[in-house]
C-alpha positions as CSV (number, residue, x, y, z in Angstrom):
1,X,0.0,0.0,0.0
2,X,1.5,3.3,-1.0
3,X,1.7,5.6,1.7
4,X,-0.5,9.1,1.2
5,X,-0.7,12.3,2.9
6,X,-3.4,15.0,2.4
7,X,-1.9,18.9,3.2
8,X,-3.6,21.3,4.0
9,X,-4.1,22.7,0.7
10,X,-6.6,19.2,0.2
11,X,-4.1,17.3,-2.3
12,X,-3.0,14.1,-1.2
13,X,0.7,13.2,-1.7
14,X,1.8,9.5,-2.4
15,X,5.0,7.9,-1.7
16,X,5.7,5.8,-4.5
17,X,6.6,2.1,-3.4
18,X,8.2,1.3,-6.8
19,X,9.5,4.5,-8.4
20,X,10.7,1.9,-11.4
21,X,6.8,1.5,-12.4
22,X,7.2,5.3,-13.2
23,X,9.9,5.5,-15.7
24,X,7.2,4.5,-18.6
25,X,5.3,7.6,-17.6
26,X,8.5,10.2,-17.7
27,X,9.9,8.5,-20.6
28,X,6.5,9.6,-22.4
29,X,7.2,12.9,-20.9
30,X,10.6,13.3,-22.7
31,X,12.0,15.9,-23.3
32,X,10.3,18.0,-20.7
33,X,11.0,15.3,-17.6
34,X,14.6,14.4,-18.2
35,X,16.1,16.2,-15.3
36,X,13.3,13.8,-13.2
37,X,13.7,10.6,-14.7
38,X,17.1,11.0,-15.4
39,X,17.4,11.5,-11.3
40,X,15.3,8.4,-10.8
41,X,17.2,6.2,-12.7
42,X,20.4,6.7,-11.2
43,X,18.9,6.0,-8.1
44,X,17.7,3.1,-9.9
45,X,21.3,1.8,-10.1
46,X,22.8,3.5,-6.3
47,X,19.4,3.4,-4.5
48,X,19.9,5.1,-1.5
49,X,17.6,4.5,1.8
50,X,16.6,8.4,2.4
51,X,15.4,8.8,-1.5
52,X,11.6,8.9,-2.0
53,X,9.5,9.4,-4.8
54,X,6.9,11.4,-4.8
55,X,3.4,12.1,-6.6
56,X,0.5,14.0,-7.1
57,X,-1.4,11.0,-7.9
58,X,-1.5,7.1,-6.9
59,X,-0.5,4.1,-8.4
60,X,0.9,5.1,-11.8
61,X,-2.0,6.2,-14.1
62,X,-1.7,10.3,-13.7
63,X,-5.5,12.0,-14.3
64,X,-5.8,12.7,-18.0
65,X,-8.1,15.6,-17.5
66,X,-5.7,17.7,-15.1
67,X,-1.9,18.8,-14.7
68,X,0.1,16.3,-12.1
69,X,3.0,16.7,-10.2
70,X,6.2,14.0,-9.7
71,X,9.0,14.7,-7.6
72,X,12.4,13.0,-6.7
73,X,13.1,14.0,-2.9
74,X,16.4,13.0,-0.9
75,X,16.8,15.6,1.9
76,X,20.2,13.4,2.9
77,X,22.0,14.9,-0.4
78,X,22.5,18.2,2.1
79,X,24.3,20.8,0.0
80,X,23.8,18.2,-3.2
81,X,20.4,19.2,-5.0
82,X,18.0,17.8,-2.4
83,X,15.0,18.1,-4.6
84,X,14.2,17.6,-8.8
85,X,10.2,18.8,-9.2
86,X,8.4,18.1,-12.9
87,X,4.8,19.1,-13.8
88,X,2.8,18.0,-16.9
89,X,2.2,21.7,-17.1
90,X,5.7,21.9,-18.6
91,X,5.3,20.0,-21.4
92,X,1.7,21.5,-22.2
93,X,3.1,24.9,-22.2
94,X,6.1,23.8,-24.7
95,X,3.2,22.5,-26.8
96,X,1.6,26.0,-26.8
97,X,4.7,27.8,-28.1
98,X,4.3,30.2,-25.4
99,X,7.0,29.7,-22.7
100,X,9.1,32.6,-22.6
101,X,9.0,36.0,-21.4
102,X,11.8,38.9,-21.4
103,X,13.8,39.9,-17.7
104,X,15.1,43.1,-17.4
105,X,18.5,42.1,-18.9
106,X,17.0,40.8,-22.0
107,X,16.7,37.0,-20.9
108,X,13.9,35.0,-21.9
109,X,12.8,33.4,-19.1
110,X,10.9,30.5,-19.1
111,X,7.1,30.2,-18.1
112,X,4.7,28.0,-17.4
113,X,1.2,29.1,-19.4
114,X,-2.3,27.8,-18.6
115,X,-5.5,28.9,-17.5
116,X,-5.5,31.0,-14.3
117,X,-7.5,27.8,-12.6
118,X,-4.9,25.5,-13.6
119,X,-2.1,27.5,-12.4
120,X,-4.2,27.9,-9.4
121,X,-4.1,23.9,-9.3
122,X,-0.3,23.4,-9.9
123,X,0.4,26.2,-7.2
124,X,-1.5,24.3,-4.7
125,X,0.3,21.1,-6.1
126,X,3.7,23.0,-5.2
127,X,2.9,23.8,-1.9
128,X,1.3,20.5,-0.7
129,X,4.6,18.7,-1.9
130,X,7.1,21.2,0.2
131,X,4.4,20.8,2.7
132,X,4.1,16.8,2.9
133,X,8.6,17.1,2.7
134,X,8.5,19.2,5.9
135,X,6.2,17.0,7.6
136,X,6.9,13.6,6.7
137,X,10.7,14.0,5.8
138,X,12.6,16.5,8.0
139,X,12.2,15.5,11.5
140,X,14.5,12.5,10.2
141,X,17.0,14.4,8.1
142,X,17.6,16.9,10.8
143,X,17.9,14.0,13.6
144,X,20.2,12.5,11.4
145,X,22.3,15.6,11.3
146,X,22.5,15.5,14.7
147,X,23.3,12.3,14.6
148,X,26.1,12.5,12.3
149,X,27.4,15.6,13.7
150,X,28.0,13.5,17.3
151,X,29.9,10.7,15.3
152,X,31.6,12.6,13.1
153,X,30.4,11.3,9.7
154,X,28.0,11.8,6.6
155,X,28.6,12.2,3.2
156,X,27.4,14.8,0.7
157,X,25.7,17.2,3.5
158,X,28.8,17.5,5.7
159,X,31.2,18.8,2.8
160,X,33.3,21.4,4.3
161,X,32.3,25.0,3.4
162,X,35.1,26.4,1.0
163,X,35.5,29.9,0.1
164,X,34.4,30.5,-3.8
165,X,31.6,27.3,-3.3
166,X,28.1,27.7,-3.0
167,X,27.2,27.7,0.6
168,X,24.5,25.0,1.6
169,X,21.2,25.4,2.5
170,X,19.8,26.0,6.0
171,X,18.8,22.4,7.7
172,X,15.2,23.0,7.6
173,X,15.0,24.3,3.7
174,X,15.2,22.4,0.7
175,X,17.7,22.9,-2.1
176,X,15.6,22.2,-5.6
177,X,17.4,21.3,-8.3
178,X,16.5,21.8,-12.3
179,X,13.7,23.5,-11.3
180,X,11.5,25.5,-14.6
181,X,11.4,28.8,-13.7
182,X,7.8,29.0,-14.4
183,X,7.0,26.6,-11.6
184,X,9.1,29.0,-9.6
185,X,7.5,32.1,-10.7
186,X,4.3,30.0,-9.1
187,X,5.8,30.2,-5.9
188,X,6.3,34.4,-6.6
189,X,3.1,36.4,-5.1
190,X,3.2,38.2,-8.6
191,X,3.4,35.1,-10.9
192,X,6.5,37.1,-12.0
193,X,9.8,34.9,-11.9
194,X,11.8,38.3,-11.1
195,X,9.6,39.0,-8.0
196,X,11.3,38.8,-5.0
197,X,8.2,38.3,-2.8
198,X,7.3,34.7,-2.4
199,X,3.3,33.6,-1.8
200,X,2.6,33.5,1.8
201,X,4.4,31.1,3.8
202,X,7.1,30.6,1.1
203,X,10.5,31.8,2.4
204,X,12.8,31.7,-0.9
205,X,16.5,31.7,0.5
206,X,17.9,32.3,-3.1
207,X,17.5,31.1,-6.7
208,X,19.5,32.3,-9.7
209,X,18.3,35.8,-11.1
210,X,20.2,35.3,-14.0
211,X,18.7,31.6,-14.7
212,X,20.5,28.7,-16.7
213,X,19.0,27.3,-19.9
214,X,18.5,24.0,-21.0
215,X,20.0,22.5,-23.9
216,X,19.0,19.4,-25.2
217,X,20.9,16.8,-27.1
218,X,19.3,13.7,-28.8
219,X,20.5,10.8,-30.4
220,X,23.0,12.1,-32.8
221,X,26.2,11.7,-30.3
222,X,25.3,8.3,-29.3
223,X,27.3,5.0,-30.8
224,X,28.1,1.5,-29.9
225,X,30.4,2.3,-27.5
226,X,33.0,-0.5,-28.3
227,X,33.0,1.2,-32.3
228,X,36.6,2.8,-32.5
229,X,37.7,2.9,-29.2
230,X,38.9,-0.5,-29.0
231,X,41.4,0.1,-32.0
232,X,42.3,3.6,-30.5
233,X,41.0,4.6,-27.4
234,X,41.6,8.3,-28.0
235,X,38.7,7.8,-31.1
236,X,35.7,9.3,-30.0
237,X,32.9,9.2,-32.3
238,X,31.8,7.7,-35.5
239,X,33.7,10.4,-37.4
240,X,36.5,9.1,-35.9
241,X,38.0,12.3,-34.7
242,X,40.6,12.4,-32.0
243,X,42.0,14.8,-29.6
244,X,44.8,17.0,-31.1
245,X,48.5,15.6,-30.7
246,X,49.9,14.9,-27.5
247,X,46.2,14.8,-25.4
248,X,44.8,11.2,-24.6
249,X,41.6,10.1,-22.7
250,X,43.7,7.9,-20.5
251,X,46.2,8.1,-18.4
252,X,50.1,6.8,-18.5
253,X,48.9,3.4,-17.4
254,X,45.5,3.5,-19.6
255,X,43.6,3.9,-16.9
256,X,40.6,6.3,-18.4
257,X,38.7,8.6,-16.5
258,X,39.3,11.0,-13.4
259,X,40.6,9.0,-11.0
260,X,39.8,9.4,-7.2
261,X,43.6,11.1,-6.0
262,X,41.8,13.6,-8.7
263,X,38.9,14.7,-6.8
264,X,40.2,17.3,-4.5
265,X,41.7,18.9,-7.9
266,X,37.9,18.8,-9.2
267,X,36.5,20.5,-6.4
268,X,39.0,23.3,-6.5
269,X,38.1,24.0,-10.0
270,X,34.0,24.6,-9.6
271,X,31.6,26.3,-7.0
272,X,29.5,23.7,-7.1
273,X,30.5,21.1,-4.6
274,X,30.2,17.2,-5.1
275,X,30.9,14.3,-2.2
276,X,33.9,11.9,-3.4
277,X,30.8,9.3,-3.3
278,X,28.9,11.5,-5.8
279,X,32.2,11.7,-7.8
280,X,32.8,8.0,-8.2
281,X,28.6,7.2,-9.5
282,X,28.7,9.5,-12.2
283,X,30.5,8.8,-15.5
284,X,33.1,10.9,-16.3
285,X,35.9,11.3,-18.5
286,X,39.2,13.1,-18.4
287,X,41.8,14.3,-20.9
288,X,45.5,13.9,-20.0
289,X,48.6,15.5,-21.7
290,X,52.0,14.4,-23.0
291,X,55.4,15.7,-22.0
292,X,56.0,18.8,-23.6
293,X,52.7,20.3,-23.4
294,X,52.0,22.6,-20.8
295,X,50.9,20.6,-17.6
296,X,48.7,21.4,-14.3
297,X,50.9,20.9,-11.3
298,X,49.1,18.2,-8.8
299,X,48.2,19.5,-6.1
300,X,50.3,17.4,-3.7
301,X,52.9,14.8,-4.6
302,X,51.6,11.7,-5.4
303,X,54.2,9.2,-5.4
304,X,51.7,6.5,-7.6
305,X,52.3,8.8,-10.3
306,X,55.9,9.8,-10.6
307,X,58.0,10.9,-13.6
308,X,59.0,7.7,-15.8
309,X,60.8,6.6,-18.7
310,X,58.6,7.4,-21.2
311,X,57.7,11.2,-20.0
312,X,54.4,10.6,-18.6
313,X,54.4,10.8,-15.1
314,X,52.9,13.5,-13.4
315,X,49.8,12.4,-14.8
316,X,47.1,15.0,-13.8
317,X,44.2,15.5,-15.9
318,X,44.1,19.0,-17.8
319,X,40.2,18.5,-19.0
320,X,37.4,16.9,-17.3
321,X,34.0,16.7,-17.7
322,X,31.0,14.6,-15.9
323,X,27.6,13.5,-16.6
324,X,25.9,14.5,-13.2
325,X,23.6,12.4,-10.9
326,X,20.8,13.5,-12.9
327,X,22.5,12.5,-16.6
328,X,23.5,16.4,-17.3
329,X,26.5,17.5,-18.6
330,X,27.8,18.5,-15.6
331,X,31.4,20.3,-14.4
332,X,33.2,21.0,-18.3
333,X,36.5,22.1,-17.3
334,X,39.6,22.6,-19.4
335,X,42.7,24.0,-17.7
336,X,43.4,27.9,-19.1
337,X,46.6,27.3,-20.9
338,X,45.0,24.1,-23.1
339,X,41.6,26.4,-24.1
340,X,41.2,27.3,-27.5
341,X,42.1,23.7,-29.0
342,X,38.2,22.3,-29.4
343,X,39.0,20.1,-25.7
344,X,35.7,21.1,-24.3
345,X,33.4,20.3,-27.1
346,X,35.5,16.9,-27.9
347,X,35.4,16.1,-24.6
348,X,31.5,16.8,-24.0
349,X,30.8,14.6,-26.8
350,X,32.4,12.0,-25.9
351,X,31.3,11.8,-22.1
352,X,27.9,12.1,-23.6
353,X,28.4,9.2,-25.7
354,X,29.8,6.9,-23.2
355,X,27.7,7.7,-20.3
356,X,24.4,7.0,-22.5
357,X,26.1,3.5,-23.8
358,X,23.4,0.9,-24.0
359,X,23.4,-1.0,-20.6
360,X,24.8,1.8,-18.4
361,X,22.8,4.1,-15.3
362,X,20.5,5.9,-18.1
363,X,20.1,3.5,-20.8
364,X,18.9,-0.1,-21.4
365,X,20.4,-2.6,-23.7
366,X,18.0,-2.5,-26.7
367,X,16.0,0.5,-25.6
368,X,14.8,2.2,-28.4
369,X,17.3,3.6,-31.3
370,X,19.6,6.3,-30.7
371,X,16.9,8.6,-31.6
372,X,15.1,7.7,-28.3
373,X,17.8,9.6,-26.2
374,X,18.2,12.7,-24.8
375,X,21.0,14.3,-22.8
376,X,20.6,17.7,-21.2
377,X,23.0,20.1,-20.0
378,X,22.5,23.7,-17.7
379,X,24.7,27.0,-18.6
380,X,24.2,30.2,-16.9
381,X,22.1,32.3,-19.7
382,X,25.3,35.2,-18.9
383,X,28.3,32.5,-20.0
384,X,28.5,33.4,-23.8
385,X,31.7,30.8,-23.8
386,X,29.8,27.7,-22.2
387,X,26.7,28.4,-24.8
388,X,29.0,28.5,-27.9
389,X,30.3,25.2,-27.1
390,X,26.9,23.5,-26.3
391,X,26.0,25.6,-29.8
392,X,28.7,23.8,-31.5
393,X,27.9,20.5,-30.0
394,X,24.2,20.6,-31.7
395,X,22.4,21.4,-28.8
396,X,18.9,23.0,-28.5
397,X,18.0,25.5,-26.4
398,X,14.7,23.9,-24.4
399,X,14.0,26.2,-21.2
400,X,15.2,27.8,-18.6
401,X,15.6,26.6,-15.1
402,X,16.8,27.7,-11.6
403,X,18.6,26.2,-8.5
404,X,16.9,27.2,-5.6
405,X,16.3,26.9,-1.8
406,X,12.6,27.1,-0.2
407,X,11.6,27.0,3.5
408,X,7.8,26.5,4.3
């Protein structure tokens, strides 16, 4: 029996009991519910304990005749996005052709358009989910915080604050991940995304004024993975291009990959902070460099990877990229002296090709032709560079969404 809670706001929430029944259902929602069911089927392959799924609706028929609400909810990710919302109303306003409105800067920002009673609806949906969280979820997570705090452990929420990261959230808020900004201009008394005042008993800690936007990827990247890259494994695609000369995907022992000695070099590079845990479940690929080119100094002495014979010791990656936890491209980074040699778009290709192989987290063997995928990647709507590379890649602009953290 799935458990159910009815808020205040008369909506009843349901705790999924088998989140896999509900893949069918996003799948049909693709591309609008990739950040969601991407989410859910990693969890699919690392479930974790605290994770719950939950829904407007029971069982895992949604009501044809009005919007529905699904939601991915693991308050134990801490300063990791603790919370991935999708509404059908999402993919009903992409279907209308009217999802955008101008900011102030010249942004279009993403809406979510309906009639006023169905907005009405999906609001109501919105709080009754942050409302069923608080009361059902919380209590636990913040015992467990205690808990942890006495023994000295945890994982992803106990990362240590670093100057230049994002700080995390307060204990009793919730960070929301991927979130359309037209579900957050819901939460605005105005409608308006820009609004600073939230509806009442909406406290909205922060959320990106400049939002990111979507770009979508489908099919075109993917390949049997074992096509080239057995017979060189610096081939990356069907084209067969490689990486310029003197940059490899592996590293002087053809180990490929970022390796876990690398992941204190990761999080110095990005404000957006990831658990070594989170690190090692998400595919990711890193380019390494020959003698002679310029290298990255490690930063401590390692003495696994020591200069050799052949000139490739030292081996510290000087390009990395990741698909995240919910199958976006996720933390590009090319050291500045190696920029301007096509690294990051080579490189997001090709992490976008392997980590959608057939039979990995986000893709079943004989699911569907290449066609049938989708990948998805976030840039801030203000990083001209990052867009030109997604540009180049093929990707689509979809929509624009926000990282933000709510307290009811």
């Amino acid at each position: 029996m799935e458990p159910r809670l009815c808020s205040d706001f008369n909506l009843c929430i349901t705790v999924q009991d088998d989140p896999q029944k509900l893949v069918p259902l996003l799948q049909a929602q693709l591309p609008h519910s990739i950040p969601l069911l991407r989410r859910l089927q990693h969890n699919l392959a690392f479930p974790s304990s605290t994770a719950r799924l939950l829904t407007t609706f029971s069982g895992v028929d949604p009501p044809a005749s009005s919007p529905w609400l699904a939601a991915y909810v693991d308050l134990a990710r801490g300063r990791e996005t603790q919370m991935t919302i999708y509404s059908s109303v999402e993919r009903a306003s992409s279907a209308a052709n009217a999802d955008t409105v101008a900011d102030g800067t010249g942004i279009n920002i993403s809406t979510v358009r309906a009639p006023p009673e169905t907005l009405a609806h999906v609001r109501a949906q919105l709080l009754a989910l942050l409302s069923f969280t608080k009361t059902a979820l919380l209590s636990e997570y913040l015992a467990s915080l205690e808990t942890d705090k006495v023994a000295g452990t945890g994982t992803a929420r106990v990362l240590p604050n670093t100057p230049g990261h994002i700080p995390p959230p307060p204990p009793q808020a919730f960070l929301i991940g991927n979130l359309h900004t037209g579900l957050l201009a819901l939460l605005k008394a105005s409608g308006n995304y820009t609004d600073p005042q939230p509806v009442p008993g909406v406290r909205i800690h922060r959320y990106d004024n400049n939002p990111y936007i979507k770009y979508l990827f489908r099919g075109a990247f993917v390949t049997d993975v074992a096509t080239n890259t057995k017979a060189d494994p610096n081939a990356i695609n069907s084209q067969n291009k490689v990486l310029p000369p003197g940059y490899r995907f592996h590293d002087r022992y053809g180990r490929i990959g970022v390796l876990p000695h690398h992941y204190d070099l990761i999080r110095a590079r990005t404000h957006l902070p990831r658990s070594n845990e989170t690190l090692s479940r998400i595919p990711g690929l890193a380019v390494y460099v020959d003698q002679g080119q310029p290298r990255q100094p490690q930063l401590e002495s390692r003495p696994d990877v020591a200069e050799d014979e052949d000139g490739r010791g030292n081996d510290t990656p000087i390009a990395w990229a990741f698909l995240g936890l919910d199958g976006s491209l996720a933390t590009l980074f090319v050291e500045p002296e190696h920029r301007g040699k096509g690294l990051a778009e080579l490189l997001s290709r090709e992490v976008m090709r392997r980590g959608m192989a057939e039979g990995g987290i986000w893709r079943k063997k004989d699911e569907g032709g290449d066609e049938a995928v989708w990948v998805h990647a976030n840039v801030l709507a203000t990083n001209g560079a990052s867009r030109r590379v997604l540009g180049k890649l093929g990707g689509e602009v979809g929509w624009t969404v926000t990282w933000t953290v709510v307290e009811v």
